[in-house]
C-alpha positions in Angstrom: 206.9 62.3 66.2 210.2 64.0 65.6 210.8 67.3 66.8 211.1 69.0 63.0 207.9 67.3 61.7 205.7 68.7 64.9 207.6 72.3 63.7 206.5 71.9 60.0 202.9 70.5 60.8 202.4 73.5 63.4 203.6 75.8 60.9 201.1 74.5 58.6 198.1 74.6 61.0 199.5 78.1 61.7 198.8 79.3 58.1 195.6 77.4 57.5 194.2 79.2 61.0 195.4 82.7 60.0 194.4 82.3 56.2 190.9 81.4 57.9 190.6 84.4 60.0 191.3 86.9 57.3 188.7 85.4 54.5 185.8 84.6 57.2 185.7 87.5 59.7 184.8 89.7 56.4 181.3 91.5 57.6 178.9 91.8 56.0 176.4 95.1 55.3 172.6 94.4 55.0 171.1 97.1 52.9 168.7 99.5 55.3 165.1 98.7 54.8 163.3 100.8 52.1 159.6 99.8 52.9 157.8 102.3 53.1 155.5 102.7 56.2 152.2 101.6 55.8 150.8 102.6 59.2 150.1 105.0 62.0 153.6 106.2 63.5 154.4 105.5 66.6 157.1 106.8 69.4 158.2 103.7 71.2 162.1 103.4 71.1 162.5 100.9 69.0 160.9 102.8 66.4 162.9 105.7 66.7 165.9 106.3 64.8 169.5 106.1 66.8 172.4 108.5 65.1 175.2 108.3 67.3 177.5 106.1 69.3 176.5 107.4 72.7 173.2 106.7 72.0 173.3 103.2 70.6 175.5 102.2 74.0 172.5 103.8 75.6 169.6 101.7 74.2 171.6 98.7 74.3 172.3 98.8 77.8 169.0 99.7 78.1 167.7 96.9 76.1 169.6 94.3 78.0 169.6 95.5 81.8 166.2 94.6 81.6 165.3 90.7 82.9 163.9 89.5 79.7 165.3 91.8 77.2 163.3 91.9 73.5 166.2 93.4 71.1 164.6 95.0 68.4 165.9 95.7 64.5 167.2 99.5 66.0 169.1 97.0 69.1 170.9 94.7 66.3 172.0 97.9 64.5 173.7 99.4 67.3 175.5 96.5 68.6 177.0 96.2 65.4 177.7 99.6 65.3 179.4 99.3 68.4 181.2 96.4 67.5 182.4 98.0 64.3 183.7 100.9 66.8 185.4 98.5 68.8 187.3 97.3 65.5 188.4 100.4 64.1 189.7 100.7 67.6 191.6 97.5 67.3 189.4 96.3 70.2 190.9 98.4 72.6 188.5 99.0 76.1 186.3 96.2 74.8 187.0 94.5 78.4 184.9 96.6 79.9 181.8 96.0 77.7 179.6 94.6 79.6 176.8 93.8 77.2 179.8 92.2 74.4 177.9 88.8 75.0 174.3 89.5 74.5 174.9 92.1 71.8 177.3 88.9 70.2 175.0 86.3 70.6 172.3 89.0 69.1 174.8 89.2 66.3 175.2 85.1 65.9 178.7 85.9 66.8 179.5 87.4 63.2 180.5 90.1 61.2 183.2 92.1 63.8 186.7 90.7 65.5 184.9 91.7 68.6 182.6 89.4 68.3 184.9 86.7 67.8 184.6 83.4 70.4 188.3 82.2 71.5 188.4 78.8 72.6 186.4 75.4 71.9 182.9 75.2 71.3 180.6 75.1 74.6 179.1 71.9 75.1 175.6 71.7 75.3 173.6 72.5 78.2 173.1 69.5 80.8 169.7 68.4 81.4 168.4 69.1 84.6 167.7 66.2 86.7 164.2 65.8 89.1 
């Protein structure tokens, strides 16, 4: 292939990716739940409502320092919260984020540039063999 043609076909491929990026990484906002409460009201964390920053990055590091974490609604909310922060922040500090992948995969990797993946696709898991 000639050296001009690779240049034109990367610049191509360069404007298809970044045309990409800015119509799909839109997020999207889910409308907060207006059911009313049928039941007895209960305390447990999950139930209670979470109003700031500082302690959203508290329940989810809650949430996931434990060894079989159960994210709740409240958990989902936060980490996209946080992510959200970490965008209007134009991802700055986000290295140190230590719950970034189990708050993205929580997320389905959506909705927030810091839940973007960089790379390839992961191929699957091996099967274990006896």
């Amino acid at each position: 292939m000639r050296a001009d043609i690779f240049q034109e076909a990367l610049m191509a491929t360069a404007r298809v990716a970044c045309c990409a990026a800015l119509v799909g990484c839109v997020p999207t906002k889910t409308p907060p739940d207006t059911a009313a409460d049928s039941g007895a009201a209960t305390d447990s964390p999950a139930d209670t409502a979470i109003d700031s920053l500082e302690e959203c990055t508290e329940h989810v590091t809650e949430v996931f320092a434990e060894a079989s974490p159960a994210p709740s609604d409240a958990t989902e909310e936060c980490c996209q919260t946080i992510t959200e922060d970490y965008d209007t922040r134009d991802l700055e500090g986000m290295e140190t984020w230590t719950e970034r992948d189990d708050c993205c995969e929580l997320l389905e990797w959506q909705g927030s540039m810091a839940c973007t993946p960089w790379g390839p696709p992961c191929p699957p898991a091996m099967a274990a063999v006896a």
